[in-house]
C-alpha positions as CSV (number, residue, x, y, z in Angstrom):
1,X,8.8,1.9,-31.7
2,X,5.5,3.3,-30.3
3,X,4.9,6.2,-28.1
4,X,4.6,4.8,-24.9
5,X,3.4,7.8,-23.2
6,X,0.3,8.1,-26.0
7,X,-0.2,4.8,-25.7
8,X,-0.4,4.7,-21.6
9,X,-3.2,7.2,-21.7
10,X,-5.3,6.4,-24.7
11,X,-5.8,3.2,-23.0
12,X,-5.5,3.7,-19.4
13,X,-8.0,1.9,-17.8
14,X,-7.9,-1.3,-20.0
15,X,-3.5,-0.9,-19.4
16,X,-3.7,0.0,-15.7
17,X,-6.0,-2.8,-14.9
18,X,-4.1,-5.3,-17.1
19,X,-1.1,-4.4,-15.6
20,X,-2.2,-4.3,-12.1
21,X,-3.9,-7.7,-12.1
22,X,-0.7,-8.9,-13.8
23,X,1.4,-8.1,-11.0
24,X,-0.7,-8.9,-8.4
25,X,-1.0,-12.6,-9.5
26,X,2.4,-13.0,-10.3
27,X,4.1,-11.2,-7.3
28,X,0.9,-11.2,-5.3
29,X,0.1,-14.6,-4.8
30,X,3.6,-15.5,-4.0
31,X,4.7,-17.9,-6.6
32,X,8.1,-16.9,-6.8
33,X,8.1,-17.1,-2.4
34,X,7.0,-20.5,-2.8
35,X,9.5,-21.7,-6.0
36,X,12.3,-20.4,-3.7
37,X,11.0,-22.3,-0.6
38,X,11.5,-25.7,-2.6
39,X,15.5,-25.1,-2.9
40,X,16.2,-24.0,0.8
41,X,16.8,-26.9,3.8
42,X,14.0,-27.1,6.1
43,X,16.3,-26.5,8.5
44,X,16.2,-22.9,7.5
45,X,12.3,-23.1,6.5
46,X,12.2,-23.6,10.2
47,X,13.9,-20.2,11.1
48,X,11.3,-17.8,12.8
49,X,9.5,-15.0,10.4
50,X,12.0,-16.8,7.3
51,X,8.6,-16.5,5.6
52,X,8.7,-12.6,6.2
53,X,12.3,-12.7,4.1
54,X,11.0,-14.5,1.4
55,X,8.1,-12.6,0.7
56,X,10.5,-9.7,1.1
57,X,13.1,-10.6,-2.0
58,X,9.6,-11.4,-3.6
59,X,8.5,-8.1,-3.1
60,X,11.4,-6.3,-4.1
61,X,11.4,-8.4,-7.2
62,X,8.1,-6.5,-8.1
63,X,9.4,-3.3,-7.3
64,X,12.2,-3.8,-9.7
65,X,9.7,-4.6,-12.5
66,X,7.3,-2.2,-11.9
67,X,10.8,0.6,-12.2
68,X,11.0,-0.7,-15.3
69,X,7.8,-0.3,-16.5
70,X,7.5,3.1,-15.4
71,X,10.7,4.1,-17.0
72,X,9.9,2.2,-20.1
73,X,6.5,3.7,-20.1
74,X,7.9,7.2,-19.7
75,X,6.4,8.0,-15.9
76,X,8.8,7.4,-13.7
77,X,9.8,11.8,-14.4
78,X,6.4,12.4,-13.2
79,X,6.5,10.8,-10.3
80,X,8.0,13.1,-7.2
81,X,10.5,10.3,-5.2
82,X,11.8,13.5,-2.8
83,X,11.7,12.3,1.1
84,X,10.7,16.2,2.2
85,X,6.9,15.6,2.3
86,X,7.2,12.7,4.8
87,X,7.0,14.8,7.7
88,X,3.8,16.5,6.5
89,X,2.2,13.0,5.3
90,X,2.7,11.9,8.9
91,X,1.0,14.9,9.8
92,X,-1.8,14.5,7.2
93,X,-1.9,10.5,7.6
94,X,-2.4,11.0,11.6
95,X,-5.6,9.3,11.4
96,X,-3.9,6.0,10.1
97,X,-1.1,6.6,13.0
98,X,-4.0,6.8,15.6
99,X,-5.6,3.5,13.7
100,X,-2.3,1.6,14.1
101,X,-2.2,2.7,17.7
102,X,-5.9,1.7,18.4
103,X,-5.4,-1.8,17.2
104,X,-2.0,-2.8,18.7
105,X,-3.8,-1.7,22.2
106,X,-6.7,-3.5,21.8
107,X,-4.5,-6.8,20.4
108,X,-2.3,-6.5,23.8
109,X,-5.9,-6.0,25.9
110,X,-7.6,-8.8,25.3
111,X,-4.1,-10.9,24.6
112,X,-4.0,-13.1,28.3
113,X,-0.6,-13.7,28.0
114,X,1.2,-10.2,27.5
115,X,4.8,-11.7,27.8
116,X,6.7,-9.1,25.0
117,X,9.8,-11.3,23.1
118,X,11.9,-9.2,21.5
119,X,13.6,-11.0,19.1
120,X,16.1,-9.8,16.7
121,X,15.6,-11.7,13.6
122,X,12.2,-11.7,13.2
123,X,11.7,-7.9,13.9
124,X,14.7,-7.2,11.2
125,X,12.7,-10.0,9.2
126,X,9.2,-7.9,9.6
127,X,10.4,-5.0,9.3
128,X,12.4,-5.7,5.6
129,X,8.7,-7.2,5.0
130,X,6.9,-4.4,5.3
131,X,9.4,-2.1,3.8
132,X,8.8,-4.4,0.8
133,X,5.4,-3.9,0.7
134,X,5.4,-0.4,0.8
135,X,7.6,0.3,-1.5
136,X,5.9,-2.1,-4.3
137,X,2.7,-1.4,-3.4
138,X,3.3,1.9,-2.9
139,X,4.7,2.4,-6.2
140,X,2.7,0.3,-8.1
141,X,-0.7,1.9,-6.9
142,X,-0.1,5.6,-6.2
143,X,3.3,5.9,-8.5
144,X,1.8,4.1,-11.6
145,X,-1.8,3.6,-11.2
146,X,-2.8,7.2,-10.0
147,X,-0.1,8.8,-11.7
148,X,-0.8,7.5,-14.8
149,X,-4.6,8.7,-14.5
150,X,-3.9,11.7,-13.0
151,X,-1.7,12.5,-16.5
152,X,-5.1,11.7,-18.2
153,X,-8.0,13.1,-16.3
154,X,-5.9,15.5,-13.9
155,X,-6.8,19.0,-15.9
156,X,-10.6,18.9,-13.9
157,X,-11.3,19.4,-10.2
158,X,-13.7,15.8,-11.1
159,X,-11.2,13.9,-13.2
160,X,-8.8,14.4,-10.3
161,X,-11.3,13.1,-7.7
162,X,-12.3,10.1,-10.4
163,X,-8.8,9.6,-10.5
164,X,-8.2,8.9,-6.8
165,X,-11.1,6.6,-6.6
166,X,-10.6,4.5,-9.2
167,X,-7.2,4.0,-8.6
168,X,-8.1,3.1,-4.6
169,X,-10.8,0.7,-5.8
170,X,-8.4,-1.0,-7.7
171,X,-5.5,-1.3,-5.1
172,X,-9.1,-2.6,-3.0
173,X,-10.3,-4.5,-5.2
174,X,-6.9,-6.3,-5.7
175,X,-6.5,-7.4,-2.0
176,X,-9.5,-9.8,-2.6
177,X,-6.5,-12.4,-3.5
178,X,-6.4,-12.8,1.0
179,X,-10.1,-14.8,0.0
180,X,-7.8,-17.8,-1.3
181,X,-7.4,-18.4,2.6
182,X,-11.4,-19.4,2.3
183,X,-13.1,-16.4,4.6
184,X,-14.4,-14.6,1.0
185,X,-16.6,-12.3,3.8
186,X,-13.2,-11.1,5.6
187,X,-11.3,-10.5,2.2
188,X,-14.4,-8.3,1.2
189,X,-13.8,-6.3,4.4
190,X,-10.4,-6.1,4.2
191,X,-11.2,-4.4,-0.3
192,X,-13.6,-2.2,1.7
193,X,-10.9,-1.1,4.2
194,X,-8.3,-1.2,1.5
195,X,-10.4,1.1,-0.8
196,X,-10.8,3.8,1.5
197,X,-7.6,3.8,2.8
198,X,-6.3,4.1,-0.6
199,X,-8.2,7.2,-1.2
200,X,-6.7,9.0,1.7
201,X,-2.7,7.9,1.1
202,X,-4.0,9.3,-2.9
203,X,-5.2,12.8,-1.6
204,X,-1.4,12.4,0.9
205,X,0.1,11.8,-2.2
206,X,-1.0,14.6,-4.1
207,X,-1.2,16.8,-1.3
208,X,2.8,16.0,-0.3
209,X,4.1,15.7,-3.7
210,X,5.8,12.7,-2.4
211,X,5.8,9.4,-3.1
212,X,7.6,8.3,0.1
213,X,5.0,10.1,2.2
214,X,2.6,7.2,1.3
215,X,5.4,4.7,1.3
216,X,6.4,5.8,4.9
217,X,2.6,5.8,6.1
218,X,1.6,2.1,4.6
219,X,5.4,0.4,6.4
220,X,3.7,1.8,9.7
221,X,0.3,0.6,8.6
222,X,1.7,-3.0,8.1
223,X,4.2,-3.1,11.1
224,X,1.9,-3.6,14.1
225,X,-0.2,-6.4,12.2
226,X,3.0,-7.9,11.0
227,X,4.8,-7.9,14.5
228,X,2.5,-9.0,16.9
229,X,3.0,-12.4,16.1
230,X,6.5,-12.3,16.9
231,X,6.5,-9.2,19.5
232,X,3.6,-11.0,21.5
233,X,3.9,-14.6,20.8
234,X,0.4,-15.0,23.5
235,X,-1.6,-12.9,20.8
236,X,-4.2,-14.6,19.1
237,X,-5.3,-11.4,16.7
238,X,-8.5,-9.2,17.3
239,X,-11.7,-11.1,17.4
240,X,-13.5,-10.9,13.8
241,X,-16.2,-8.4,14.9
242,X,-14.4,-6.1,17.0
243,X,-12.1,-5.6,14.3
244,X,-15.1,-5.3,11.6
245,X,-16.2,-2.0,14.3
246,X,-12.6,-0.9,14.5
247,X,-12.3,-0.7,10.8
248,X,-16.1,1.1,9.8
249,X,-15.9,3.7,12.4
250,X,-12.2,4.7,11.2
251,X,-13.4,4.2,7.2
252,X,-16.0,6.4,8.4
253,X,-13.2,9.1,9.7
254,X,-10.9,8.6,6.9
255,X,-13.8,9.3,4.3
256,X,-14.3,12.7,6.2
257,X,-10.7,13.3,6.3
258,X,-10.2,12.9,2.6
259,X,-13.4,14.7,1.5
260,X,-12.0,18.1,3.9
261,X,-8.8,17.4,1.9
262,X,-9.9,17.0,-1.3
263,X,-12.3,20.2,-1.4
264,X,-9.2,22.4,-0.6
265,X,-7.5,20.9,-3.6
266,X,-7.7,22.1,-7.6
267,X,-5.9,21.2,-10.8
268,X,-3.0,23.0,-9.2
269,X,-2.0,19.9,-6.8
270,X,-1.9,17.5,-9.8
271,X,0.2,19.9,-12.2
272,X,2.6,20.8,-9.2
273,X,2.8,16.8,-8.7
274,X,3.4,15.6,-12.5
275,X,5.8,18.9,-12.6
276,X,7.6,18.2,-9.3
277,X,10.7,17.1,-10.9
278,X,11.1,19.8,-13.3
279,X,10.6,22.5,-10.8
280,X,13.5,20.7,-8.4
């Protein structure tokens, strides 16, 4: 039996990366979404946002996985799952808040037809989505990926900082699986926008000592991009360069928001984090 906690940090990057890109194209691309599609009637195919449930069951699949992988690994005691930092992630996420706010505005500005359908089953549909999402993103990104290199190069004011990028330019970098949809320059936006993103919900994370702080942030994040469809069928989604603007100017905030963050944080943050559970 080998020491799985050794073995997680003498070869973190190689293991984190393996394991990431594992995931991703396994759970990421959908597969087990479209296996399941071939065994239900078209006749519930046809059921609006059924695509939204699918992915969902797909999603918690990975989560389920990536629990055991952190227990088997020994991290899942490192990582603080307590619900009292959400309040002051929401505080310290407001700039995403104001983001998601921004962008449903502008989607229902230029939308000519603003007829609102509330519809039942495709909000409970969108919302177990993004739930879903981040909770196995969530986890697999800040709960293994950062964690995991945080228990490595976490003792230095610069490990922890090489820490929260590297583990944001990989959740990035993995979102470049949106290029199979053939616009390679939009899925390239969407790493940059991942990437920075990532490295403020990382400072949130170590800043709240919660996991669901992030988790609670990234289910808003999703919400409003997920819904619109459904809550505004007239919407046709935010022209391509208005959106490019949108997303530089607040990568541009977020990058100042992090850095203000970060410089206030030391070695404490991390050990506080790792120790969370102990102390509780």
């Amino acid at each position: 039996m080998y020491d799985s906690d050794r073995f997680s940090q003498k070869h973190i990057v190689i293991f984190s990366l393996i394991v990431s890109c594992v995931f991703v194209f396994i759970f990421g691309f959908g597969f087990l979404t479209i296996f399941t599609s071939l065994f239900i009637p078209p006749e519930i195919l046809a059921i609006p946002s059924i695509e939204y449930f699918l992915s969902a069951i797909n999603n918690f699949i990975a989560l389920l996985f990536i629990l055991i992988l952190l227990k088997s690994i020994g991290l899942f005691d490192n990582i603080p799952w307590n619900i009292s930092g959400v309040q002051k992630g929401l505080v310290l996420g407001i700039s995403l808040l104001i983001f998601t706010v921004v962008q449903m505005l502008l989607i229902f500005i230029i939308t000519p037809d603003k007829t609102i359908v509330i519809g039942l089953i495709p909000m409970i549909n969108t919302l177990l989505y993004c739930l879903s999402i981040g909770l196995w993103e969530e986890t697999l990104c800040r709960g293994f990926l950062l964690t995991n290199m945080l228990k490595k190069w976490g003792n230095t004011k610069r490990g922890m900082v090489i820490s929260i990028v590297f583990s944001s330019f990989i959740f990035g970098g993995l979102h470049i699986i949106s290029a199979i949809n053939g616009n390679l320059f939009g899925s390239l936006v969407q790493v940059m926008y991942a990437s920075v993103m990532g490295i403020l919900l990382s400072v949130i994370y170590i800043k709240t000592k919660s996991l669901w702080s992030v988790i609670v942030l990234h289910i808003i994040l999703n919400f409003p991009a997920y819904s619109m469809p459904y809550l505004v069928p007239g919407s046709a989604g935010m022209p391509f360069g208005l959106h490019l603007i949108l997303i530089v100017l607040f990568n541009l905030l977020w990058i100042i928001v992090s850095y203000f963050l970060i410089i206030r944080m030391d070695v404490s943050d991390v050990e506080d984090l790792l120790d969370f559970n102990q102390k509780s």
